[in-house]
N, C-alpha and C positions, 0 to 999 in steps of 0.2 A: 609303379615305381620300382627301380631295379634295388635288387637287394644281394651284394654281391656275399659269395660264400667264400666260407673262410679257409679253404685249399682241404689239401690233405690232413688224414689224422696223422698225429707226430707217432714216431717211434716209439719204442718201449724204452719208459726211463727217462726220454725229453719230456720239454715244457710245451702244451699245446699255444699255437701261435695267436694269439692273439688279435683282430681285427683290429681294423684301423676305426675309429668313432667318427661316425656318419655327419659329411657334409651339411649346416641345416640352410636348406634354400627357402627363404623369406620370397612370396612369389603371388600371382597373381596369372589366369588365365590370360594372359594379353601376349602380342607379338613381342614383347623386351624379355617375359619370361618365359615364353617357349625358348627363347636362344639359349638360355640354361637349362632349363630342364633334358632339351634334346641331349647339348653338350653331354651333360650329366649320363642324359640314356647311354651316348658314345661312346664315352669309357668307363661307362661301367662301373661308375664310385658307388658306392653306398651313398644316401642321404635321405635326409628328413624333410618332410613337409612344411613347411609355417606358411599357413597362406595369411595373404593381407589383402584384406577387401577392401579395396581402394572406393566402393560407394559407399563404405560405414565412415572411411575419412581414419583406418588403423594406422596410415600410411603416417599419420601427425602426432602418433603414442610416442611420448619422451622415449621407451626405449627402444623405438624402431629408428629414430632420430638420431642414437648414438650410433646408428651402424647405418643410416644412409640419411646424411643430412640433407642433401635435396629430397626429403621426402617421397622418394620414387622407390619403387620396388623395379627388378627384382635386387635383392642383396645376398651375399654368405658369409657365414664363419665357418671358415677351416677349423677343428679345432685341433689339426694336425699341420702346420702353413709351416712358415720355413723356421728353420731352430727348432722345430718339433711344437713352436707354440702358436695359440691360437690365432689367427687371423679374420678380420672381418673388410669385404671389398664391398663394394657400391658401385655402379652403374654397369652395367649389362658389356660391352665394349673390354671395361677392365676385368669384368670376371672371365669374359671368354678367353682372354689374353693368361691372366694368372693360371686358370685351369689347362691350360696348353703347354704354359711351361714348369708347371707341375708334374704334367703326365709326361710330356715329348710328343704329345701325340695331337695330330690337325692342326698345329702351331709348329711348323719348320725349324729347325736350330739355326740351319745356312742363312747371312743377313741375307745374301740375294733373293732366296724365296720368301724369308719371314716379311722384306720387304715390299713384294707383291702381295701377301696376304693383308700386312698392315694397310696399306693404299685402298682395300674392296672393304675391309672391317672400317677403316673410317670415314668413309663414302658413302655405307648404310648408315654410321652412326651421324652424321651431320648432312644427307642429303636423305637420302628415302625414307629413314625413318622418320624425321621431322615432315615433310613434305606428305606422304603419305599419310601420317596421321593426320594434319592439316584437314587434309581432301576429307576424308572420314569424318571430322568433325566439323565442318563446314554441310556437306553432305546430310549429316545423320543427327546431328546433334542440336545444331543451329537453330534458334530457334526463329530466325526472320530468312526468310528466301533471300540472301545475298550471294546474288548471283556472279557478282564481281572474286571475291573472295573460291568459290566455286568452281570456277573455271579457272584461276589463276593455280591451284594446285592441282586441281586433277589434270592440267596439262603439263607441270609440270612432273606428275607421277608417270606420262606418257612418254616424256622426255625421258625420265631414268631407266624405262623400261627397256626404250629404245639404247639406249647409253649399252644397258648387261646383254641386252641382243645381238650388238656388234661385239661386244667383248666375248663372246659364248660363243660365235657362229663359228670358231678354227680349234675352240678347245671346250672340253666336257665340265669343267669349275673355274671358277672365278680367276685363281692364282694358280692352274695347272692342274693339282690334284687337290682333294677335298679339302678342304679348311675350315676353320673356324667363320673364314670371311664368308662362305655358303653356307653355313648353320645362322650369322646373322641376318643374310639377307633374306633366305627362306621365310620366317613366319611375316616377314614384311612383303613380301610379293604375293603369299597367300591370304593376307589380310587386303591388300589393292587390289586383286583380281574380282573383289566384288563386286568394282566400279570400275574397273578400266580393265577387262577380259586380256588372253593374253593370246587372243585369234592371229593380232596383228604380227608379235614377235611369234617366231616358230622355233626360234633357237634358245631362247628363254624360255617358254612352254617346257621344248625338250629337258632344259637342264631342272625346272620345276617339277615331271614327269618322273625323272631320275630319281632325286631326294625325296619325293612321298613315296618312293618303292622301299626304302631304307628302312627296316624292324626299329630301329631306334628312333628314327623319324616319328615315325608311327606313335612310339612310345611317348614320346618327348611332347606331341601336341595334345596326346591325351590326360595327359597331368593336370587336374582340378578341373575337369572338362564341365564336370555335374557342379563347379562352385559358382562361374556363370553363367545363370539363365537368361535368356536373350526375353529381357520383357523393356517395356518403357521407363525411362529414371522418373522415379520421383523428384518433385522440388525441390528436396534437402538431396538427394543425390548429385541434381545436374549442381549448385550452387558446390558442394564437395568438389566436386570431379575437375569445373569449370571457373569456379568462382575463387582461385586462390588468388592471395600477394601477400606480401612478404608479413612473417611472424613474429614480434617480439623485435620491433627493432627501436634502441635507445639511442 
């Protein structure tokens, strides 16, 4: 977890500077919260751990609910956001987005580039991440061989792969130079490659190949790495994970 330092010692006679109080990232080993944590590794902010074990069902605690009411992880509070005061975002898409234009940095200022970033950040968010999860769980989870279901997503995760193989094959990232839109697509192409290899794309490989060289890369996927252990769900797990609808409704 990066822990940034707090510069030089002040002068003699000044007041020593003060940090900024650490990001706290509400999170969960999964492809939605590597795209923050990485993020986070990228520039380098300070921040705090909170994990939410989504097989314990933390993700339904009243007050993880007041900071992400779809009950999804990952979440943050700023507790430095704009006016100096605290801010809490919810869903992975928005956080990448806020922390881009907090820093300036892998979120473009120019509309015409922020605009091609926006177009690949919300194409993971409502096409490959949905879609590939799907396959995954359909694949891994499911507890009846439905094979219809099956193959309806993993050929569709074949599709999008091919979709960023032709978009890759004339430039090295998604919207030109590195963005936010490649830090969200990344933990989702390395989470699909355990089912649909990426032999076929060579120009997607390539740009996959690229970003697991990246020290923050690195960093970013190894955050709570030891919180989960790849064993079989429990009853009360899959039923948590799988089994929701809607809460409290009058």
């Amino acid at each position: 977890m990066m822990k940034k330092k707090t510069g030089k010692s002040p002068k003699a006679g000044g007041r020593a500077k003060v940090p900024p109080p650490p990001i706290q990232l509400y999170y969960w080993p999964t492809p939605n919260g590597h795209k923050i944590s990485i993020l986070l590794e990228e520039l380098k902010l300070p921040y705090v751990l909170k994990p939410v074990n989504i097989n314990k069902g933390e993700q339904f605690a009243p007050a993880f609910l007041k900071i992400s009411p779809n009950n999804r992880m990952p979440a943050i509070i700023d507790p430095r956001g704009p006016g100096g005061k605290a801010i809490s975002v919810f869903e992975s898409g928005a956080i990448l987005q806020y922390l881009g234009r907090k820093t300036g940095k892998f979120y473009p200022r120019n509309e015409r580039s922020r605009v091609a970033v926006d177009e690949w950040l919300f194409w993971q968010v409502g096409g490959l991440g949905p879609m590939a999860g799907q396959a995954n769980h359909f694949l891994h989870y499911a507890k009846d061989d439905q094979a219809y279901p099956k193959k309806r997503y993993t050929d569709e995760v074949h599709r999008l792969f091919g979709v960023m193989n032709t978009r890759l094959a004339k430039r090295k990232y998604l919207a030109g130079t590195y963005s936010i839109a490649d830090i969200a697509c990344l933990s989702w192409v390395k989470s699909a490659s355990r089912f649909q290899p990426l032999d076929e794309f060579s120009h997607l490989a390539a740009w996959f190949a690229r970003l697991m060289k990246r020290p923050a890369v690195k960093r970013g996927l190894a955050v709570g790495a030891e919180l989960r252990k790849p064993q079989p769900l429990t009853e009360d797990e899959h039923k948590i994970l799988f089994g929701q609808r809607a809460l409290n409704l009058s």
